[in-house]
N, CA, C, O and CB atoms as a CASP TS submission, in Angstrom:
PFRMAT TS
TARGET T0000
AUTHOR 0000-0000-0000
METHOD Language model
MODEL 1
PARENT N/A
ATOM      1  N   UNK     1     173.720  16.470 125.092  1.00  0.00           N
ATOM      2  CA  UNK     1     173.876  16.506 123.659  1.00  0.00           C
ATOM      3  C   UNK     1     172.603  17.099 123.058  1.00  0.00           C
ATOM      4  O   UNK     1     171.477  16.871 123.500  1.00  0.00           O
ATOM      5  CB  UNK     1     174.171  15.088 123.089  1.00  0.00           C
ATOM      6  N   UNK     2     172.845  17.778 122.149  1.00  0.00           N
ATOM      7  CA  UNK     2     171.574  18.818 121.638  1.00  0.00           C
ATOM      8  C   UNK     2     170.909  17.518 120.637  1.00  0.00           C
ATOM      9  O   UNK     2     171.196  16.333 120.469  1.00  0.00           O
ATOM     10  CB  UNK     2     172.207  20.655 120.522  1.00  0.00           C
ATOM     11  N   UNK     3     169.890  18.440 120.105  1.00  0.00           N
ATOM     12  CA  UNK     3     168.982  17.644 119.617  1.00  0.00           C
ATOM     13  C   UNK     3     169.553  17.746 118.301  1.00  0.00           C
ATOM     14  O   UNK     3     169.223  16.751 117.656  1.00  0.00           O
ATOM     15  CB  UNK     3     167.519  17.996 119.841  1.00  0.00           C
ATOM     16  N   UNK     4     170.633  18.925 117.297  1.00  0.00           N
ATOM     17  CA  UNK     4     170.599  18.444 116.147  1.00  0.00           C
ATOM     18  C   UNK     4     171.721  17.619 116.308  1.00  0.00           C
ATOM     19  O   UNK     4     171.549  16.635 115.587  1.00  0.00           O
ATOM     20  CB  UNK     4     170.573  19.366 115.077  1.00  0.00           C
ATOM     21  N   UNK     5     172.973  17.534 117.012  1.00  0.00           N
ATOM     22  CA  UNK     5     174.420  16.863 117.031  1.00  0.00           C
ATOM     23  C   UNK     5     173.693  15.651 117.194  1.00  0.00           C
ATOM     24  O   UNK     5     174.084  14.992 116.231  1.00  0.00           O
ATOM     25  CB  UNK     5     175.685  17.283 118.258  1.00  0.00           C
ATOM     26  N   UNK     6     172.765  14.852 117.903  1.00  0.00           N
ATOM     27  CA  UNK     6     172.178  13.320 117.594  1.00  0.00           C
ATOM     28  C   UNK     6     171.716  13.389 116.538  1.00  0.00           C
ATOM     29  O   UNK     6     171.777  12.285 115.996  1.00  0.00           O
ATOM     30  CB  UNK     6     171.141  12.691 118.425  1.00  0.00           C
ATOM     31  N   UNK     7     171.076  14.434 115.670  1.00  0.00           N
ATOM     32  CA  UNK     7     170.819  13.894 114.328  1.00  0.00           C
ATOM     33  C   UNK     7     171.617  13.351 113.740  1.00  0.00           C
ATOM     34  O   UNK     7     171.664  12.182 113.355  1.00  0.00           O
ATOM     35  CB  UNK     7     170.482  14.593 113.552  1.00  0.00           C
ATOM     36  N   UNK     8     172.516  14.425 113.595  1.00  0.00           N
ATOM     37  CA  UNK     8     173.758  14.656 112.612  1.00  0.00           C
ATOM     38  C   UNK     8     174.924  13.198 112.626  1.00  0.00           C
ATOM     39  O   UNK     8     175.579  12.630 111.752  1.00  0.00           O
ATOM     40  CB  UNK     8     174.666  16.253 113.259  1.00  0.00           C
ATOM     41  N   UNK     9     174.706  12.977 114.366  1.00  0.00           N
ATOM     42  CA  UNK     9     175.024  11.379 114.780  1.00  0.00           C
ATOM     43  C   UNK     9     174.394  10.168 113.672  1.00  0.00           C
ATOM     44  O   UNK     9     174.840   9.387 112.833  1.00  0.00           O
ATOM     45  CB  UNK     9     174.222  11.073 116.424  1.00  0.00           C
ATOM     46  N   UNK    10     173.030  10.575 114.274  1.00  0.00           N
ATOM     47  CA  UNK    10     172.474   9.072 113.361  1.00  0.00           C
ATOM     48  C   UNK    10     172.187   9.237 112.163  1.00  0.00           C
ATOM     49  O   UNK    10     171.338   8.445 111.754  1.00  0.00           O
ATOM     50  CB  UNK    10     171.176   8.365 113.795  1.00  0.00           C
ATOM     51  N   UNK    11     172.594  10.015 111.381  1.00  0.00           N
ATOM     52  CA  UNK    11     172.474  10.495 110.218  1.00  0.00           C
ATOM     53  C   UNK    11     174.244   9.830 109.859  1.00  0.00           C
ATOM     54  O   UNK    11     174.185   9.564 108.659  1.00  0.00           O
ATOM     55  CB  UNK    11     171.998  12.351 110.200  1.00  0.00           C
ATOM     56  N   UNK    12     175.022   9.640 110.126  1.00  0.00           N
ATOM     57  CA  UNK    12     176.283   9.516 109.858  1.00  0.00           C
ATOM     58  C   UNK    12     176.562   8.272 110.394  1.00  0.00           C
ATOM     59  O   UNK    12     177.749   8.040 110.166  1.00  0.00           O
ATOM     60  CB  UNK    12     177.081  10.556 110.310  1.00  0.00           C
ATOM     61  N   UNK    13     175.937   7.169 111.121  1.00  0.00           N
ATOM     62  CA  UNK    13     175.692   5.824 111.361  1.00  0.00           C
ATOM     63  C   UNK    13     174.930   5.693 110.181  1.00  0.00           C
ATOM     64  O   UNK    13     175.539   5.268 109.199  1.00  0.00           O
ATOM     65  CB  UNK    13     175.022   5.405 112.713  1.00  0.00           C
ATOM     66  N   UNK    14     173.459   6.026 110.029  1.00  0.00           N
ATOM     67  CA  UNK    14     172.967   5.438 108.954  1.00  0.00           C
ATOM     68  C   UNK    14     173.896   5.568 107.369  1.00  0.00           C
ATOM     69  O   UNK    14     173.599   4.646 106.610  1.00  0.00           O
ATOM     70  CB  UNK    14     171.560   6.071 108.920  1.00  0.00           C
ATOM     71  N   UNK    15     174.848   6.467 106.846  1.00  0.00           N
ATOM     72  CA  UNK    15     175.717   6.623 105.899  1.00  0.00           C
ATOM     73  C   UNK    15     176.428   5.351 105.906  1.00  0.00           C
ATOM     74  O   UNK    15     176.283   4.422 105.113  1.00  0.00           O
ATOM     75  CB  UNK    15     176.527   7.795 106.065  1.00  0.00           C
ATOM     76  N   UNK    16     177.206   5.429 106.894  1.00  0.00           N
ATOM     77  CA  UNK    16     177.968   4.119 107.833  1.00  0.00           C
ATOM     78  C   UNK    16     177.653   2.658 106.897  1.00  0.00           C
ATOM     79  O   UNK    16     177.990   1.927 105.965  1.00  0.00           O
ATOM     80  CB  UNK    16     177.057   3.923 109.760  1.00  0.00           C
ATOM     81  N   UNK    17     176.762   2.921 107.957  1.00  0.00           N
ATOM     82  CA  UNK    17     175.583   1.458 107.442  1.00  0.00           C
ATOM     83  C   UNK    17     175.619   0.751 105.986  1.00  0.00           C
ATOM     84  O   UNK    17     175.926  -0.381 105.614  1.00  0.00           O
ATOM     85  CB  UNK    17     173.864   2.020 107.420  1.00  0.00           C
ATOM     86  N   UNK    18     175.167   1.923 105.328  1.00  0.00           N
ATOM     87  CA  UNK    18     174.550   2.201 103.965  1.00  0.00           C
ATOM     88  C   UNK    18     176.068   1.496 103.224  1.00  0.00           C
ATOM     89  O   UNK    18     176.071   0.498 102.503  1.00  0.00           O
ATOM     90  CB  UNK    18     174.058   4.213 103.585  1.00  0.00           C
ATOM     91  N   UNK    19     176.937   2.069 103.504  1.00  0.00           N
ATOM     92  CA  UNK    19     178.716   1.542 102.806  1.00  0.00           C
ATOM     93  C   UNK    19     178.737   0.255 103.345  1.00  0.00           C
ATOM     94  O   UNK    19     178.717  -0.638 102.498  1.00  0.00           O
ATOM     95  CB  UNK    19     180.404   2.505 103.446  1.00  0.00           C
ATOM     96  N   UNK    20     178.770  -0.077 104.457  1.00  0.00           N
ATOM     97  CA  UNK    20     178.495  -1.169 104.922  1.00  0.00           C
ATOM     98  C   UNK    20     177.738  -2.836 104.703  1.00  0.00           C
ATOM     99  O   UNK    20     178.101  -3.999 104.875  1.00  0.00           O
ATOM    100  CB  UNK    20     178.156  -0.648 105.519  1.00  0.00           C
ATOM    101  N   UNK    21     176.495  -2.120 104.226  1.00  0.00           N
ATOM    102  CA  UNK    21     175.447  -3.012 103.349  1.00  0.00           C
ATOM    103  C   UNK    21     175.855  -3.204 101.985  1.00  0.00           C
ATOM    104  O   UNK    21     175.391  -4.117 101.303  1.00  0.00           O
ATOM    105  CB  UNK    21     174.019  -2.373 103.260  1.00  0.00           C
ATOM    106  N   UNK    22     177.078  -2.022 101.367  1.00  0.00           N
ATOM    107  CA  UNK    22     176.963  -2.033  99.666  1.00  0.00           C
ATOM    108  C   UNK    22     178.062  -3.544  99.636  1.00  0.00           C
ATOM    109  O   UNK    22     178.008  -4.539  98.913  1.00  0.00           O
ATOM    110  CB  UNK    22     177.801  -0.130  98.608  1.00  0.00           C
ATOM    111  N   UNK    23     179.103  -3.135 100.853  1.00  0.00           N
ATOM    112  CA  UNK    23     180.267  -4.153 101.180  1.00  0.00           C
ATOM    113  C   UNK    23     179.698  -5.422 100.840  1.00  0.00           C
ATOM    114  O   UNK    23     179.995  -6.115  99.866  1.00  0.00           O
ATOM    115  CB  UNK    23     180.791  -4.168 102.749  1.00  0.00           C
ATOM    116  N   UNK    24     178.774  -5.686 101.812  1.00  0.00           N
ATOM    117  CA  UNK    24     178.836  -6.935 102.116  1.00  0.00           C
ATOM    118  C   UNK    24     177.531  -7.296 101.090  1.00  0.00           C
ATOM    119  O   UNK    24     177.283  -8.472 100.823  1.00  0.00           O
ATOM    120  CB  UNK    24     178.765  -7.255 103.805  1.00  0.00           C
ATOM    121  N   UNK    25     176.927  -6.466 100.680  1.00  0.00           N
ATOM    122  CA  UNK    25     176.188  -7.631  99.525  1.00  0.00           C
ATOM    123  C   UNK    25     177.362  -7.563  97.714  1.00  0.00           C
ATOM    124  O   UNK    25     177.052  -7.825  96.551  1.00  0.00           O
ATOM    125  CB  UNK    25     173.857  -6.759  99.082  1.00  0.00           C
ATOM    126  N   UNK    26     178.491  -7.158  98.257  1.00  0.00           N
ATOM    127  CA  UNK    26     179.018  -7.364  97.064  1.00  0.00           C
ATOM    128  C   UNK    26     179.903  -9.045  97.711  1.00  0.00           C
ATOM    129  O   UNK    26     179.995 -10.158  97.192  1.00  0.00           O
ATOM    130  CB  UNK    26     180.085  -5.758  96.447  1.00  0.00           C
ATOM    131  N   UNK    27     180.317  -8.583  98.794  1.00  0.00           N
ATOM    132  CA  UNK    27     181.406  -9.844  99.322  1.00  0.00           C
ATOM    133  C   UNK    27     180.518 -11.176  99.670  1.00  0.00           C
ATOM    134  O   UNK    27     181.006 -12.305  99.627  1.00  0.00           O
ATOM    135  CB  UNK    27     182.350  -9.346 100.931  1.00  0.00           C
ATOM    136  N   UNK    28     179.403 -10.957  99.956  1.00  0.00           N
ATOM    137  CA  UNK    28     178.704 -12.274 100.618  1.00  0.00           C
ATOM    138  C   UNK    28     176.957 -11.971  99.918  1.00  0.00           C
ATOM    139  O   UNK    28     176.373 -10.904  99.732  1.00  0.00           O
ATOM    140  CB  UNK    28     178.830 -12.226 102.836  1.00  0.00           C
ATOM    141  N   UNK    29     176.708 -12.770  99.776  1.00  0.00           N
ATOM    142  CA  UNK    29     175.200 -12.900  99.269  1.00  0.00           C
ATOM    143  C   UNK    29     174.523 -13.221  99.788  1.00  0.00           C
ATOM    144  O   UNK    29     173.666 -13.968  99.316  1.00  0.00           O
ATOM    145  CB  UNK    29     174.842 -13.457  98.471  1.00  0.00           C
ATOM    146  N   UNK    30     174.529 -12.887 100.878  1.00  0.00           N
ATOM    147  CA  UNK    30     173.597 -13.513 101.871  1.00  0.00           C
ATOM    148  C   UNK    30     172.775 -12.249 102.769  1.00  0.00           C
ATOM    149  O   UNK    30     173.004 -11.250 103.451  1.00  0.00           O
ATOM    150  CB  UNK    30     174.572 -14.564 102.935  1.00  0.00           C
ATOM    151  N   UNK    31     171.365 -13.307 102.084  1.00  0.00           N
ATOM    152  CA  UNK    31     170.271 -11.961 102.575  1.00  0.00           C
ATOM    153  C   UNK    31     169.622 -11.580 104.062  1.00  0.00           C
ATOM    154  O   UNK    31     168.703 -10.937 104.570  1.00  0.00           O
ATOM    155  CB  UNK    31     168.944 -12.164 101.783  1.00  0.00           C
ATOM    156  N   UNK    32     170.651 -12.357 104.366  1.00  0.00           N
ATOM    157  CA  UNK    32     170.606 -12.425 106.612  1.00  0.00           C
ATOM    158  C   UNK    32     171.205 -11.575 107.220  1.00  0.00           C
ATOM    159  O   UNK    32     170.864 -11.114 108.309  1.00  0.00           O
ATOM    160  CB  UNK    32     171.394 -13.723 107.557  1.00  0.00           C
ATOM    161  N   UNK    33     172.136 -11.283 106.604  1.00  0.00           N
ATOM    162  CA  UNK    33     173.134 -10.014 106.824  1.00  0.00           C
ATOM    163  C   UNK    33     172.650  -8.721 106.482  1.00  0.00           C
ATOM    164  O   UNK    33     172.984  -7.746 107.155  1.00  0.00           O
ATOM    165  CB  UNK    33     174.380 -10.130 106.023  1.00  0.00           C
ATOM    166  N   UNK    34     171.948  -8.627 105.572  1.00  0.00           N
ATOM    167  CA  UNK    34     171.724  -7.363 104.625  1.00  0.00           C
ATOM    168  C   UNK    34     170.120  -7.335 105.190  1.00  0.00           C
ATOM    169  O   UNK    34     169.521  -6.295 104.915  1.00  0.00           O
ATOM    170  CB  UNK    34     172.033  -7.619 102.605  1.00  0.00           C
ATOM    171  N   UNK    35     169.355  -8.363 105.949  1.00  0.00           N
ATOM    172  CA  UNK    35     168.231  -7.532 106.668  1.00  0.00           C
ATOM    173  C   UNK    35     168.773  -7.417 107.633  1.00  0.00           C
ATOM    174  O   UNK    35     168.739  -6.207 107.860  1.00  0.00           O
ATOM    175  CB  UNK    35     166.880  -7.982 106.892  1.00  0.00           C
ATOM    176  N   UNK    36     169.305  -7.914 108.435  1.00  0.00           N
ATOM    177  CA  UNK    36     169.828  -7.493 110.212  1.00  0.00           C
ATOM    178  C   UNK    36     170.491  -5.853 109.961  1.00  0.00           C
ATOM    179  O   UNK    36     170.341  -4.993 110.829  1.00  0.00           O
ATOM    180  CB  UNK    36     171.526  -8.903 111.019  1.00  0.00           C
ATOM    181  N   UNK    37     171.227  -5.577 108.665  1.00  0.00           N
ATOM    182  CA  UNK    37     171.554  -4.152 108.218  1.00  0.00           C
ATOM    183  C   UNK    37     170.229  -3.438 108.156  1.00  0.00           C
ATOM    184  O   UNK    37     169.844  -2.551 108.917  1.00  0.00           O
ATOM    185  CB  UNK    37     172.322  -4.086 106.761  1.00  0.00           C
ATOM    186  N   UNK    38     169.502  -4.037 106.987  1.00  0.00           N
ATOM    187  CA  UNK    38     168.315  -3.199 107.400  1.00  0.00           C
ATOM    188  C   UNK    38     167.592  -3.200 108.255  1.00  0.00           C
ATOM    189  O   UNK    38     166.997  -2.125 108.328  1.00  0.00           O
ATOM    190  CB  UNK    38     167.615  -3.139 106.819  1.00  0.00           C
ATOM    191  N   UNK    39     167.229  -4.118 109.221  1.00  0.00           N
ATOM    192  CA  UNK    39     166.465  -3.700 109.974  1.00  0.00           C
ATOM    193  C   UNK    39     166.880  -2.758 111.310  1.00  0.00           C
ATOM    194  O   UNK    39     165.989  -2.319 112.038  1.00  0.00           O
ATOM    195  CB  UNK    39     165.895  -4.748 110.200  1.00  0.00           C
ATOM    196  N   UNK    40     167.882  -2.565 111.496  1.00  0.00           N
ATOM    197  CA  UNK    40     169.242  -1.986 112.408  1.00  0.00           C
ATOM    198  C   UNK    40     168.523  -0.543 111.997  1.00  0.00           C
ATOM    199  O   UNK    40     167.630   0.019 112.630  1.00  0.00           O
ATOM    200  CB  UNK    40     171.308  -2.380 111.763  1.00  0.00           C
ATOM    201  N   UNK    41     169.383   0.065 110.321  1.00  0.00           N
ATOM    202  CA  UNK    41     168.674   0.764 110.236  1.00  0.00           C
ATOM    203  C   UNK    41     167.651   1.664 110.203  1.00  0.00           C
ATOM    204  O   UNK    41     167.759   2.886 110.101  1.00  0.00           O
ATOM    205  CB  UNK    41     168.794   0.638 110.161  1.00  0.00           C
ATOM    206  N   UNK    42     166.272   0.769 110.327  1.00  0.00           N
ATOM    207  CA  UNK    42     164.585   1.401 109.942  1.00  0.00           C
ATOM    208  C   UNK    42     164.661   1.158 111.657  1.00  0.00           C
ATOM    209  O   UNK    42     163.550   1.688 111.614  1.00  0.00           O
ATOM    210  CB  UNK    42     163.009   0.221 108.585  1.00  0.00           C
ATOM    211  N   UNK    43     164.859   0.917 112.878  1.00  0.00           N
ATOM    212  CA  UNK    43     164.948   1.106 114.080  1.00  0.00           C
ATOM    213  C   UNK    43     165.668   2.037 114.291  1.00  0.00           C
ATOM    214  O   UNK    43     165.148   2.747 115.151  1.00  0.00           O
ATOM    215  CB  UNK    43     165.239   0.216 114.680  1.00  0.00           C
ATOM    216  N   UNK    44     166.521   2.387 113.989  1.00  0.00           N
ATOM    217  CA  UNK    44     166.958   3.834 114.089  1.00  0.00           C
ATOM    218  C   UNK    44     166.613   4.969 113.610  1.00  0.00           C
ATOM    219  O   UNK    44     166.777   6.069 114.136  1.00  0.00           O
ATOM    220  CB  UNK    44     167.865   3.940 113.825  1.00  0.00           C
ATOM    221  N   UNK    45     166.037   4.679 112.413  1.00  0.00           N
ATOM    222  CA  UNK    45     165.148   5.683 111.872  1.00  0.00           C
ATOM    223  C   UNK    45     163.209   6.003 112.380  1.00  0.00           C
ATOM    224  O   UNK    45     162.514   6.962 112.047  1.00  0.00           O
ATOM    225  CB  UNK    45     165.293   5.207 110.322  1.00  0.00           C
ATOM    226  N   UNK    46     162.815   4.781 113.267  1.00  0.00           N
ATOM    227  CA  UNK    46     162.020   4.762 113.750  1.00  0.00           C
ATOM    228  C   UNK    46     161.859   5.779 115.172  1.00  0.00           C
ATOM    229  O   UNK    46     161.102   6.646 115.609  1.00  0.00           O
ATOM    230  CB  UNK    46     161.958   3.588 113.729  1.00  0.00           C
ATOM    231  N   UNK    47     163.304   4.927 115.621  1.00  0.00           N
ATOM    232  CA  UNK    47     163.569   5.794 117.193  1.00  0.00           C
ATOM    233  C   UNK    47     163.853   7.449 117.500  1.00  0.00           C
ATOM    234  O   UNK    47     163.519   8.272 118.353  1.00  0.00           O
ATOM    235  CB  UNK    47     164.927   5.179 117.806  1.00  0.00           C
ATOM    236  N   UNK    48     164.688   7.412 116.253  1.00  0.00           N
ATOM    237  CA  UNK    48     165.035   9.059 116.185  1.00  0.00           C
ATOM    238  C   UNK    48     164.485   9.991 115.461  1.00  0.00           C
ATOM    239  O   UNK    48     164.394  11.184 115.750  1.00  0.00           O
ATOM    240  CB  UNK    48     166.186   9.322 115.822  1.00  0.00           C
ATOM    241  N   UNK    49     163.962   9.238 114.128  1.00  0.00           N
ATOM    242  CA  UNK    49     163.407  10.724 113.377  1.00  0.00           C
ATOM    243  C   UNK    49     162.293  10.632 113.963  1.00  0.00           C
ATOM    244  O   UNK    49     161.971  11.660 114.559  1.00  0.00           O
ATOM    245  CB  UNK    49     163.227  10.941 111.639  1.00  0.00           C
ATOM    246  N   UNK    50     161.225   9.368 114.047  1.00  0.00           N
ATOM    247  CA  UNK    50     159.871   9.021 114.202  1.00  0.00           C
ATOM    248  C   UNK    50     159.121   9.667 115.366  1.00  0.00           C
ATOM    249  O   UNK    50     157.916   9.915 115.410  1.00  0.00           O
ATOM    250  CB  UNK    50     159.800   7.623 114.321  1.00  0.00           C
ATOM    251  N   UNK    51     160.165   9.924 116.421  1.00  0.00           N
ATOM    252  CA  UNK    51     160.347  10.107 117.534  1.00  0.00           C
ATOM    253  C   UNK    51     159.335   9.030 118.763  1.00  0.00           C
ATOM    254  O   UNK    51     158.624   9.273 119.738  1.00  0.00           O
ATOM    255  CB  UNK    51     160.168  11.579 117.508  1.00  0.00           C
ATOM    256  N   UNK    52     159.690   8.042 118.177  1.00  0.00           N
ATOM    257  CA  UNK    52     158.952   6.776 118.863  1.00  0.00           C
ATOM    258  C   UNK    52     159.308   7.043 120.715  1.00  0.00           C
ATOM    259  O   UNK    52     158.471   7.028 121.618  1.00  0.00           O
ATOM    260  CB  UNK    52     159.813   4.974 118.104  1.00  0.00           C
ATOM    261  N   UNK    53     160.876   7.283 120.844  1.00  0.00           N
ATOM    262  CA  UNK    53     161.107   7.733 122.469  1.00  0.00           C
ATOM    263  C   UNK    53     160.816   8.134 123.294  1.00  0.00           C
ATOM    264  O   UNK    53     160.896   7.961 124.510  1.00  0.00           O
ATOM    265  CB  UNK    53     161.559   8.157 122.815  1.00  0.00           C
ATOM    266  N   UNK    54     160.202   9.108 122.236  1.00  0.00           N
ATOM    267  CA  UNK    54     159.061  10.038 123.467  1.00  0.00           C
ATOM    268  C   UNK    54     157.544   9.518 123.553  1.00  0.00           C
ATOM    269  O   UNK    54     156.669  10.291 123.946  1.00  0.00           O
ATOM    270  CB  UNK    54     158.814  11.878 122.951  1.00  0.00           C
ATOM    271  N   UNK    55     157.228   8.131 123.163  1.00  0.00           N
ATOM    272  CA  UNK    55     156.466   7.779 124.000  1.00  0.00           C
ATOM    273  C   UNK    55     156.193   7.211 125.370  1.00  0.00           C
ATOM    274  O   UNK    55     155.193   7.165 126.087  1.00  0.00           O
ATOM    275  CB  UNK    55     156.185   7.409 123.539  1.00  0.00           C
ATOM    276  N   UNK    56     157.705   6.706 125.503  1.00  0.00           N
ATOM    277  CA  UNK    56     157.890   6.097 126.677  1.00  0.00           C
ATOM    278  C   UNK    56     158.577   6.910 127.781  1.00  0.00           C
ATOM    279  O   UNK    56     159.032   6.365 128.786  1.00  0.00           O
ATOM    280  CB  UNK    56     158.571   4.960 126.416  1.00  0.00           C
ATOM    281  N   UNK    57     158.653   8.586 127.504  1.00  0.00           N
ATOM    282  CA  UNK    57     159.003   9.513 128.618  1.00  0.00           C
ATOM    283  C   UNK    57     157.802   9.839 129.208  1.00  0.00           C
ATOM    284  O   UNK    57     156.665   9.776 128.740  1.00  0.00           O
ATOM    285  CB  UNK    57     159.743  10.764 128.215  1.00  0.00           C
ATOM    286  N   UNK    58     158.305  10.302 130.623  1.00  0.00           N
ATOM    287  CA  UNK    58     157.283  11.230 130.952  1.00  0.00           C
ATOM    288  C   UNK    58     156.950  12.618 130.352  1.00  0.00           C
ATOM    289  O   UNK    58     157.651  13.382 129.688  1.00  0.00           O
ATOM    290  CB  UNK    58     157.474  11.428 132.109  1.00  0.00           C
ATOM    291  N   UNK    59     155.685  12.716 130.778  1.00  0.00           N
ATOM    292  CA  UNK    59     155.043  13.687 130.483  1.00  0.00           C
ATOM    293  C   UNK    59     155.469  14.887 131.201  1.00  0.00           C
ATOM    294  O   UNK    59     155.965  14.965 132.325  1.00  0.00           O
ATOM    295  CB  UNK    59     153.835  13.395 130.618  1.00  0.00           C
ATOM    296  N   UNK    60     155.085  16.168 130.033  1.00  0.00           N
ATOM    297  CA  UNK    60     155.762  17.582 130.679  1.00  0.00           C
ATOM    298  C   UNK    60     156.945  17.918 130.176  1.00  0.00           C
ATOM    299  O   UNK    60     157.220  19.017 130.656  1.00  0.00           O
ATOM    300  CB  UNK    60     156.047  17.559 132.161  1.00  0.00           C
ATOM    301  N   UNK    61     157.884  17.523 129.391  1.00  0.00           N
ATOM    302  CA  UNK    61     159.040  17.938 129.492  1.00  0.00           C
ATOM    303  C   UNK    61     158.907  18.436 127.852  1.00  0.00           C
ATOM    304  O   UNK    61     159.795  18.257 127.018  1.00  0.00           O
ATOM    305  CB  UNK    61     160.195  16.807 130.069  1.00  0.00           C
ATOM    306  N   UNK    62     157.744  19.025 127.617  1.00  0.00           N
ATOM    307  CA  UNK    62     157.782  19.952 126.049  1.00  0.00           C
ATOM    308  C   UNK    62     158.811  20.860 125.987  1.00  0.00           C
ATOM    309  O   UNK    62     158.959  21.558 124.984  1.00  0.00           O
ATOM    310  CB  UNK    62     156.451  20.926 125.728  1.00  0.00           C
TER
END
């Protein structure tokens, strides 16, 4: 899988999400739900845009 089709992936989970979070802080008020959403989120945005992953590859593969 290329490198932009995983964007475009977690770019369309995080949308996901985002409808997801509007749901449920309208249906439930509860702010346990709506960080486990966010924090779901900012880990995915950590892992993929941040490119946190490639710290834990080996080296060489520029």
């Amino acid at each position: 899988m290329g490198h932009y089709s995983t964007g475009i992936i977690i770019i369309l989970v995080l949308a996901a999400l985002t409808v997801v979070e509007f749901y449920v802080a309208l249906a439930t008020h509860s702010a346990v739900f709506l960080l486990l959403i966010a924090a779901l989120k900012a880990i995915l945005v950590i892992w993929f845009f941040m490119h946190v992953k490639r710290l834990w590859s080996a080296e060489g593969g520029h």
